[in-house]
C-alpha positions in Angstrom: 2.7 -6.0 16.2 5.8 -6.7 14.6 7.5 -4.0 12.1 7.3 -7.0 9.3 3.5 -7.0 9.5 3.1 -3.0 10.0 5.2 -2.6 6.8 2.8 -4.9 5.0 0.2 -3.3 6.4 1.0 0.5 5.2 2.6 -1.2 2.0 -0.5 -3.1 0.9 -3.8 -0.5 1.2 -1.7 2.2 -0.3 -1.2 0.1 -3.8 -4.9 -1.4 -3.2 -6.0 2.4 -3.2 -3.8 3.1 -6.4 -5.6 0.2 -8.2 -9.3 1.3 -7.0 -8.6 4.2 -8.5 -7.1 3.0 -11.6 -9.9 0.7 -12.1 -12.5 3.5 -11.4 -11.1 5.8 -13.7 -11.3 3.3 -16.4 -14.4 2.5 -15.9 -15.8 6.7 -15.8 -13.7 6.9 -18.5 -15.4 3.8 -20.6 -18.7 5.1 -19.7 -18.2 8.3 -20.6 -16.8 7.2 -24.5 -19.9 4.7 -24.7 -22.5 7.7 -23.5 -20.3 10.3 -25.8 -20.7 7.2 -28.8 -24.5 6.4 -27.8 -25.0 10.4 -28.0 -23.5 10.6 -31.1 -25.4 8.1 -33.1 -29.3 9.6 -31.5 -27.8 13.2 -32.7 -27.6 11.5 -36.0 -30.6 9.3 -36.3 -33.5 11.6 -34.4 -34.4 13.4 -37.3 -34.8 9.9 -39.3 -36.7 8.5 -36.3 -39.0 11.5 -37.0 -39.5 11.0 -40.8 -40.1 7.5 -39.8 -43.1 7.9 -37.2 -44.9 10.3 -39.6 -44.3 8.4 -42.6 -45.8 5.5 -40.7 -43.9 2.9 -42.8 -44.2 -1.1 -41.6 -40.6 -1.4 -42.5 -38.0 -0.5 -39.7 -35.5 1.7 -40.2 -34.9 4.2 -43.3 -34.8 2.5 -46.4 -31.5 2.0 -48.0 -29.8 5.2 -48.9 -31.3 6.6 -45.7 -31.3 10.3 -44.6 -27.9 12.5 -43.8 -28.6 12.3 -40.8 -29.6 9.0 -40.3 -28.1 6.1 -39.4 -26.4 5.1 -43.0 -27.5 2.7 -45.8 -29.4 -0.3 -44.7 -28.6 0.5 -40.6 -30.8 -0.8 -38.2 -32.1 1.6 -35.0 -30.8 -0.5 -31.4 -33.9 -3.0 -30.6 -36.4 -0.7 -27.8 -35.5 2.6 -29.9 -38.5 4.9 -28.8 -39.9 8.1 -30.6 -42.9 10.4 -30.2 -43.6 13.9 -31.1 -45.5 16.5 -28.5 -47.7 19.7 -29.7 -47.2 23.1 -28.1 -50.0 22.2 -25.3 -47.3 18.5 -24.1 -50.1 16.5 -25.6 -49.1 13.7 -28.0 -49.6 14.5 -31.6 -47.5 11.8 -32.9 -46.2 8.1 -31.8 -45.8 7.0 -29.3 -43.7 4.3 -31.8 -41.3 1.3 -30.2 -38.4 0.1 -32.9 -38.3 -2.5 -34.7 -42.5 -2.9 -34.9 -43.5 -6.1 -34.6 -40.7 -7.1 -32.7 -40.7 -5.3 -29.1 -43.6 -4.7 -26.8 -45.6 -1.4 -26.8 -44.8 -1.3 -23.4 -41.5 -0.6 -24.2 -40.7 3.2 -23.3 -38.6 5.8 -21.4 -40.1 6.7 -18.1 -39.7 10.6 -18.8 -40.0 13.5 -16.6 -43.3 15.1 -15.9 -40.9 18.4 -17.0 -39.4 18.0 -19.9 -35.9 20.0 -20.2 -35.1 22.4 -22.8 -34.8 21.6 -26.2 -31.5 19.9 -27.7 -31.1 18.1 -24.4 -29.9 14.8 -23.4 -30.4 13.1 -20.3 -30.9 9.3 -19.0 -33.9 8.1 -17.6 -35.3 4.7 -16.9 -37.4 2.2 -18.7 -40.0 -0.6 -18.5 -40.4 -3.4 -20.1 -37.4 -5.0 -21.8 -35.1 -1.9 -21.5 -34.1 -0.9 -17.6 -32.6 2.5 -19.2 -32.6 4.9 -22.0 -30.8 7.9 -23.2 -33.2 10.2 -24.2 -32.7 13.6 -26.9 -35.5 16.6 -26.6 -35.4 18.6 -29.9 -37.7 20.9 -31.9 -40.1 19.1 -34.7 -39.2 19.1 -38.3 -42.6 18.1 -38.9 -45.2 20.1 -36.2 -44.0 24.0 -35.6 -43.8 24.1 -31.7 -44.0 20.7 -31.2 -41.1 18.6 -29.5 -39.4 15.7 -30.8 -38.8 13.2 -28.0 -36.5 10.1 -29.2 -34.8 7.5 -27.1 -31.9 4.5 -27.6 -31.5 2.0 -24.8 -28.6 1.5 -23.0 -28.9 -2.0 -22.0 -25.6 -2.6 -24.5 -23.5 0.2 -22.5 -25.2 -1.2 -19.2 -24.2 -4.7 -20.4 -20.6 -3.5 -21.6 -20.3 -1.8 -18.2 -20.6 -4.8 -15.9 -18.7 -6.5 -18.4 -15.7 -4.3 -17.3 -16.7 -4.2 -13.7 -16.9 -8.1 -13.5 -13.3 -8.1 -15.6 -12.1 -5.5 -12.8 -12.6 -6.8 -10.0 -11.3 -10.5 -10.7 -8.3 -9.0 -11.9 -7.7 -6.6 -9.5 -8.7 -9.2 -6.7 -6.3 -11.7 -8.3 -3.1 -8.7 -8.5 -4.3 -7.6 -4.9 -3.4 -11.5 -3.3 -0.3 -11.8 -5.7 0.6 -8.1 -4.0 0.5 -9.0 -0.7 2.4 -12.6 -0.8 5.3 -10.4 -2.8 5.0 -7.5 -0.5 5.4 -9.7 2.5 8.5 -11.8 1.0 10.1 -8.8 -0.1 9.4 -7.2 3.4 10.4 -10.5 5.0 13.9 -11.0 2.9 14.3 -7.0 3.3 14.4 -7.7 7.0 16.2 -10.9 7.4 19.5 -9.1 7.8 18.3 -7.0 10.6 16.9 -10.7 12.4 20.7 -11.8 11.9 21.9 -9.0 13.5 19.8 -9.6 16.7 20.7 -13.2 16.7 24.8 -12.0 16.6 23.9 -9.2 19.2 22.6 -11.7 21.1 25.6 -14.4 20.6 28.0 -11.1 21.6 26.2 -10.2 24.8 26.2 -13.9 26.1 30.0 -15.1 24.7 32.4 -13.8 22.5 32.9 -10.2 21.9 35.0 -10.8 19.1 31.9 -11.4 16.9 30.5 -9.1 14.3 27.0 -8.9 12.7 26.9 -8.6 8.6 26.2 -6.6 6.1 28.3 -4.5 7.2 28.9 -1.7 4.1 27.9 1.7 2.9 25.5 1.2 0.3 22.8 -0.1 1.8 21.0 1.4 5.5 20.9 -1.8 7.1 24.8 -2.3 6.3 25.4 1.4 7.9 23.5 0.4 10.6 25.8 -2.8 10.9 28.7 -0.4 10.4 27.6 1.3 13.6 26.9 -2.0 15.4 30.3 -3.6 14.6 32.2 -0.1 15.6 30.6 -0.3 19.2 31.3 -3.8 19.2 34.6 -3.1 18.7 34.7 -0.3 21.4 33.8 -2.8 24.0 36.1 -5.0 23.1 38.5 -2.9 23.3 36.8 -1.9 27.1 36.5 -4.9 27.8 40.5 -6.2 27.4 41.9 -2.9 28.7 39.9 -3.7 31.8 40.7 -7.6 32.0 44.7 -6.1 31.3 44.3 -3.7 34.2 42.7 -6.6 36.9 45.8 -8.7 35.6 48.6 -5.9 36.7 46.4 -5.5 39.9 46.8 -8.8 40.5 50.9 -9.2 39.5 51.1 -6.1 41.8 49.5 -7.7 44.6 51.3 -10.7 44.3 54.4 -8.7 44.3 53.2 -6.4 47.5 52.7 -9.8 49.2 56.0 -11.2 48.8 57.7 -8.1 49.7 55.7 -7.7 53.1 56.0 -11.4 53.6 60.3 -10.9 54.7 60.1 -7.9 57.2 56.8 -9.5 58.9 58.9 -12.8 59.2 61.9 -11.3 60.0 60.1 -8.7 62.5 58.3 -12.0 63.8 61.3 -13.8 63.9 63.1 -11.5 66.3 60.3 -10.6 68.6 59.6 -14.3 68.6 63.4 -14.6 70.1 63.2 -11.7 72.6 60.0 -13.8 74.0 61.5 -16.9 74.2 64.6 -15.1 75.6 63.6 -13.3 78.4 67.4 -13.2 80.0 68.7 -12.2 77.2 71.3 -9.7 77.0 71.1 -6.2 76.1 73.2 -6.4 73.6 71.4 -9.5 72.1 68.2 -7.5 73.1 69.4 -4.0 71.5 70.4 -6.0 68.5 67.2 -7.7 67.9 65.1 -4.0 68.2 67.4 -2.2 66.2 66.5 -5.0 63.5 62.6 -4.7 63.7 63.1 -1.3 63.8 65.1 -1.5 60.2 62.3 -3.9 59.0 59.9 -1.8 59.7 61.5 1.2 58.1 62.0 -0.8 55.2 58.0 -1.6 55.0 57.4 1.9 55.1 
């Protein structure tokens, strides 16, 4: 695997597991605002749901004006909004009632607990019918003493909202994602080009000319130290190299020179043992003269 593609490969799942967690984060934190806002507004308005059931009016909603706590002048309850009251015993003395009448099925309710938590309690259950989910709030009656006031919004807008964001997430984050890696591997890919020019001139130096040196070649950057390193062993054999090519050239001057000066005494030696062969009569004179000169030769030779 090349370090190119091993870069990319560290580079890339560390930023994608950055932006997962980005985008989870938004989204608990989304959810959390829109359960926090959807809490908020059944605080307010279970107390009016309450005056509404047992005042059995065929209007939705509290009439203009409404209560303090409900939902304001002329506000309208979220379409599914369920309410019923319980007596001491967990029997139903009140409701069950489905907002706005008329207008969504009676089947329409929270599937709740056989267990119902403690009063003042919120928790999310699911639903039937046209809702898939509801938040529901467990209080004490304003209207029955010991009785339990059991109201409900649904959260098919927050749901909705929700997979909104999660739909908006994940094209965005897929479209960043591929625009990541092509940049990621150009930048990894221009980051390394001088490194691949290097090799190319390491390889030109080793088959050529030694004279040859790679680029960048600088301080500031670690690829130009490194061709700051390259270029000062370069240099170094060079250097080897010309002090060795200068020392095989003296060798050769001095064997040249050894040559010619062996050449005259062996051809002078030759010469006179050459003429004591040829001359077997000769005289001892001529015969002392011609040993004392090979003898001379030689000494010189040696």
């Amino acid at each position: 695997m090349s370090l190119r593609l091993r870069l990319v490969l560290i580079l890339v799942p560390l930023f994608i597991a950055g932006l997962v967690a980005a985008d989870f984060g938004t989204y608990l934190a989304l959810r959390s605002s829109l359960l926090q806002q959807a809490q908020t507004q059944l605080l307010a308005a279970h107390v009016s749901l309450e005056d509404e059931l047992f005042s059995n009016s065929a209007d939705f909603g509290p009439p203009n004006g409404g209560s303090p706590s409900g939902p304001g002048p002329g506000g309208l309850y979220p379409g599914g909004t369920f309410v019923e009251v319980l007596g001491a015993g967990g029997t139903v003395v009140a409701g069950p009632e489905v907002f706005p009448r008329n207008e969504v099925s009676s089947t329409t309710h929270p599937a709740l607990p056989s267990q119902l938590p403690p009063d003042k309690t919120f928790l999310t259950v699911g639903g039937s019918g046209s809702v898939q989910q509801y938040l529901v709030y467990v209080d004490n009656s304003d209207h029955m003493p010991g009785g339990t006031v059991i109201a409900a919004f649904p959260l098919d807008s927050v749901n909705s909202t929700l997979g909104s964001l999660l739909v908006f997430e994940l094209a965005i984050s897929g479209g960043i994602i591929l625009i990541v890696i092509a940049a990621t591997w150009l930048m990894v890919r221009r980051g390394l080009r001088p490194l691949e020019r290097m090799g190319a001139t390491a390889r030109s130096i080793a088959a050529t000319d030694l004279s040859k040196r790679v680029e960048p070649s600088s301080e500031r950057t670690e690829v130009g130290r490194l061709g700051l390193a390259l270029n000062a062993m370069f240099a170094q054999l060079e250097s080897a190299f010309a002090e060795r090519a200068e020392s095989e050239q003296r060798l050769r001057h001095f064997v040249s020179d050894a040559s010619h000066e062996l050449r005259t005494p062996l051809t002078s030696m030759g010469g006179y043992a050459e003429l004591l062969r040829r001359n077997p009569n000769a005289s001892s004179e001529d015969v002392a003269l011609a040993l004392r000169r090979i003898e001379e030769e030689s000494a010189r030779m040696g």
